[in-house]
C-alpha positions in Angstrom: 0.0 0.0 0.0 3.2 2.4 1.3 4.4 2.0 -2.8 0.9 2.8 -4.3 1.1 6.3 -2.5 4.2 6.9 -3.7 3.6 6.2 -7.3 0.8 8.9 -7.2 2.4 11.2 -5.4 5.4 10.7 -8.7 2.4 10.8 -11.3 0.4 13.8 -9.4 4.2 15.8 -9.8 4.7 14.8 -13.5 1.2 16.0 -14.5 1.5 19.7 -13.2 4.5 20.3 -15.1 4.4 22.6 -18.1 6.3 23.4 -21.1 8.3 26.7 -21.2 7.1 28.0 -24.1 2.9 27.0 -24.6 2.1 26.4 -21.1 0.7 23.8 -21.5 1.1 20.1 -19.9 3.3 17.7 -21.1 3.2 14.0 -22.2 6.2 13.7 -23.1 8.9 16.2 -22.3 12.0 16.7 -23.9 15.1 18.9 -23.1 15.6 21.8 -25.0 19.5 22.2 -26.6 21.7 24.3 -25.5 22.0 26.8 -28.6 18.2 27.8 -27.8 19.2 29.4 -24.6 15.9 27.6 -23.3 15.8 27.1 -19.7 13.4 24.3 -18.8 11.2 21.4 -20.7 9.6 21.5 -24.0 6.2 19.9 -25.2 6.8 17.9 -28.3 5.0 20.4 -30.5 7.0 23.1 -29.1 10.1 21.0 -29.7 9.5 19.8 -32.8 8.9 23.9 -33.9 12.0 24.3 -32.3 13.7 21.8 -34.3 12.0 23.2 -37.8 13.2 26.7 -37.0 17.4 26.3 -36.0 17.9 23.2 -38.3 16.3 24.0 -41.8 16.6 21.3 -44.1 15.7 18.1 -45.8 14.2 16.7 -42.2 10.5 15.2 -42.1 8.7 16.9 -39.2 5.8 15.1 -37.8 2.3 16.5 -36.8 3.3 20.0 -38.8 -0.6 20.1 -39.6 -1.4 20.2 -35.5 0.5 23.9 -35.6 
């Protein structure tokens, strides 16, 4: 019972946190690099814009149509 409160307490913690840039709350997180000068985590749309914008070229990104 002790490790069931403890895995909600670590779930409850991962749901408040937000991206830096939208705001809103991540899924899936993901570190921005350090050329961004982004402090913090990214959303995956955020860091897949992010991506786009300082790496142009012959690079498929996914879910462009969700922008």
């Amino acid at each position: 019972m002790f490790f069931i409160l403890i895995k909600k307490s670590k779930n409850a913690l991962r749901t408040k946190e937000k991206c830096v840039i939208c705001n809103e709350k991540i899924e899936f997180h993901f570190k921005a690099m350090e050329e961004w000068g982004i402090e913090g985590t990214l959303c995956g749309k955020c860091y897949s814009k992010k991506i786009d914008e300082h790496y142009p070229g012959e690079h498929t990104r996914v879910n462009k149509h969700l922008d």
